[in-house]
N, C-alpha and C positions, 0 to 999 in steps of 0.2 A: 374328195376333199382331203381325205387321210394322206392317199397318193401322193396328191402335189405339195403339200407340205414337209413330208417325205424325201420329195426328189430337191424343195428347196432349200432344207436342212445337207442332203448330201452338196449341194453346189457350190452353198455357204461355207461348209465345212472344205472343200477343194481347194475355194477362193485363197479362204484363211490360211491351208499348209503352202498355195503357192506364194503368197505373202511375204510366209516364215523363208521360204526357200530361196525368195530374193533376197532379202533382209542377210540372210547369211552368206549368200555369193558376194552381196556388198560389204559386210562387217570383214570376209577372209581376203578378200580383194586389198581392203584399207589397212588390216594386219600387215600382210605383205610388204605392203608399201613403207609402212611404218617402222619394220623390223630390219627396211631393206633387203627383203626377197627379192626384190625386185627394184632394183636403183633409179635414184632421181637422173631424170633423164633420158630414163628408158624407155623405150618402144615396148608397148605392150603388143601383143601379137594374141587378139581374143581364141581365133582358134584354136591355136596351143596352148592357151590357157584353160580354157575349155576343156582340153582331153585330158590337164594335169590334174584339174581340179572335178572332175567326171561330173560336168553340168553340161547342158545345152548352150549355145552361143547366142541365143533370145535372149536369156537372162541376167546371162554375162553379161551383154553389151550395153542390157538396161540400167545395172549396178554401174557400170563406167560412167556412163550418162549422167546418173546420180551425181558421180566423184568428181564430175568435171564443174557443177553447180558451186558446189563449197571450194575448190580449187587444189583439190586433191592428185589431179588430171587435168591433161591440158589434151584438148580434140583437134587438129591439123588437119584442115579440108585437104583432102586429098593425099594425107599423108596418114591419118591414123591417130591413137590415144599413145600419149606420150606421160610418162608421173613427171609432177611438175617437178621443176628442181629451184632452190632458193637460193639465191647469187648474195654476194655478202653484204651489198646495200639494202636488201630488203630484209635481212638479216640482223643488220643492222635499226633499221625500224621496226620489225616484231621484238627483239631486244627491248628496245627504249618502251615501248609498248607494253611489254610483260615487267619491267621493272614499275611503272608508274601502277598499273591493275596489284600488281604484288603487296606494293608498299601501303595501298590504300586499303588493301585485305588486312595486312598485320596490326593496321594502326584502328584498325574495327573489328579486333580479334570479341570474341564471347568468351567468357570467363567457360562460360558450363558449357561450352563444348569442347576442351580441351581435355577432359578427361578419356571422353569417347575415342577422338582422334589422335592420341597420343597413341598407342598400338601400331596403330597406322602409321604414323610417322618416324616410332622408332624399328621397325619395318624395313621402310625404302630405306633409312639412312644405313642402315644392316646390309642393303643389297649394295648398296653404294660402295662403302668399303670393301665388300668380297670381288665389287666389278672391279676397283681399281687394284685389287691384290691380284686380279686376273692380269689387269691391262687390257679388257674390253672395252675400245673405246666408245662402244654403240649404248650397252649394258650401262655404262658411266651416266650418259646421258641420261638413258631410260629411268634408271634409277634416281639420279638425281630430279628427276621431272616430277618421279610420283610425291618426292619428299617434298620438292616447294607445291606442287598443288595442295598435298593433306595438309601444311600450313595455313595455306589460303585458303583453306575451304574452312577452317576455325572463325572465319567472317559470318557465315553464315548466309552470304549471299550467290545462291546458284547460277543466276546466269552469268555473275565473274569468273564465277572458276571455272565456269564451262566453256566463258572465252578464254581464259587464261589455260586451259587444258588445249584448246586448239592453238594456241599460238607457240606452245609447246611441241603439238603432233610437227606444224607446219616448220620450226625450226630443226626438227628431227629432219625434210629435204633437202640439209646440206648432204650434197656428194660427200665429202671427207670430212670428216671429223676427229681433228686430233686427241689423241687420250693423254691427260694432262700425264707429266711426268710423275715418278711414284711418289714425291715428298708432295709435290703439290694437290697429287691425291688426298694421301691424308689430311696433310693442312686443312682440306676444305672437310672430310670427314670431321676431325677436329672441330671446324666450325658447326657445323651439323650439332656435333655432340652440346655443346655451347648455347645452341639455340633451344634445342632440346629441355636443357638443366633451366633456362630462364625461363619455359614454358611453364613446368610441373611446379618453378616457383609461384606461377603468376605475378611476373619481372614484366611489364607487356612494353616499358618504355626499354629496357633493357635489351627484349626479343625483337623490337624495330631496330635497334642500332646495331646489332651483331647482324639481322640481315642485311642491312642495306650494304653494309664492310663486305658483306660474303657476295652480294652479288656486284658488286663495285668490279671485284678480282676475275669474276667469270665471262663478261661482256670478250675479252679477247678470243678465247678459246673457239666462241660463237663466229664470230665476225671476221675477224683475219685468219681461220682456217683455210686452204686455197680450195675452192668448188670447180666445178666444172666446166664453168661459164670459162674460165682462164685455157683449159685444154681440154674442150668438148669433144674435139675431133681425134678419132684412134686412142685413145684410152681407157675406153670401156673394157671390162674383163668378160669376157668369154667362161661361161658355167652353166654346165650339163645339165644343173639343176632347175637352173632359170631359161625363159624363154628368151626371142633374140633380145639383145643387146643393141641398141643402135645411137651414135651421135645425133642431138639435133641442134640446128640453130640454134644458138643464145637468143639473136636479134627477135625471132621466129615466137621466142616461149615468150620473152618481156613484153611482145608484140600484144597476144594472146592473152596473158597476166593483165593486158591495161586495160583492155578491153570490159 
């Protein structure tokens, strides 16, 4: 009896690390995507992924399968796992989307949690400014994503920000993303700063109206930056670091997308 409860404690305890070990081929897979290691639009290639990331191709392909659920990944019979890529109409509707979830976050802000999330917010707004003194146009993004979510999350209501955090990931699969020029960097740090100052007042009619101006400005950057859908074909860059590269149908992905 000792035996077999023995051998189901070690089985249980295998289960559990195999688990963890999916859980993480999925979370680095989604990094990737999200950092642009691997570009909207891309052919993923499991087996060379596999050797990059020293996993098996079981698990790998299990996480894909995953990513293809939420819309992370798009699965091509016959052709393969492709990251999705987000063309500037639907771009344009997670916009509109994340601006309506935003505003309804600010205007249900909590008093008492603004002291916690202030760190956090002056934070991203901290990375924000160093990406645009860089001129990272990715890092801009990034940044600017964590500082309106730690806003939004001053609601206090988690399954918004945690849609509004994906609509965030999924607007990050614009192919190119322009990096605002340097005045209009600051400008919107500036704004940042702004929002900031009417928080630590608790000003909360004052902290709706300076965002909605702030994100009134930023809709273009999103939406009329050119993707890939315009020159999918031969454009892709070529990098040693990443696996192949390949064009695919627009028609093919929005196909797949509707589905």
């Amino acid at each position: 009896m000792g035996k077999a409860t023995s051998v189901r404690k070690r089985n249980s305890k295998a289960g559990n690390n195999g688990q963890e070990s999916n859980q993480a081929i999925h979370e680095q897979i989604l990094r990737a995507i999200l950092n642009h290691s691997i570009w909207p639009g891309e052919k993923i290639d499991p087996q060379k992924l596999a050797l990059q990331m020293g996993v098996s191709q079981t698990p790998l392909r299990e996480a894909l399968s995953k990513l293809v659920l939420p819309g992370y990944v798009v699965h091509l019979p016959n052709k393969g796992y492709y990251v999705t890529e987000v063309d500037g109409r639907l771009a344009a509707d997670l916009y509109d989307l994340r601006l309506l979830l935003e505003v309804w976050c600010v205007e249900h802000i909590k008093r008492e949690l603004i002291a916690e999330a202030l760190p956090v917010i002056e934070k991203a707004a901290l990375g924000f400014r160093e990406a645009v003194e860089n001129n990272h146009s990715l890092e801009i993004f990034l940044e600017n994503s964590r500082f309106h979510v730690a806003v939004a999350s001053l609601c206090g209501n988690k399954v918004l920000v945690s849609l509004l955090s994906q609509i965030f990931e999924f607007l990050t699969l614009r192919r190119i993303m322009s990096a605002p020029r340097y005045q209009e960097g600051v400008r919107r740090s500036k704004e940042h700063q702004t929002i900031i100052r009417s928080l630590k007042q608790h000003k909360l009619i004052e902290t709706r109206k300076h965002l909605v101006n702030h994100l009134k400005g930023l809709k273009p950057v999103f939406v009329d930056s050119p993707g890939s859908s315009e020159t999918i074909k031969g454009v892709l860059k070529q990098d040693s670091q990443r696996s192949i590269s390949l064009g695919i149908n627009p028609q093919s992905l929005a196909a797949s997308r509707g589905r």
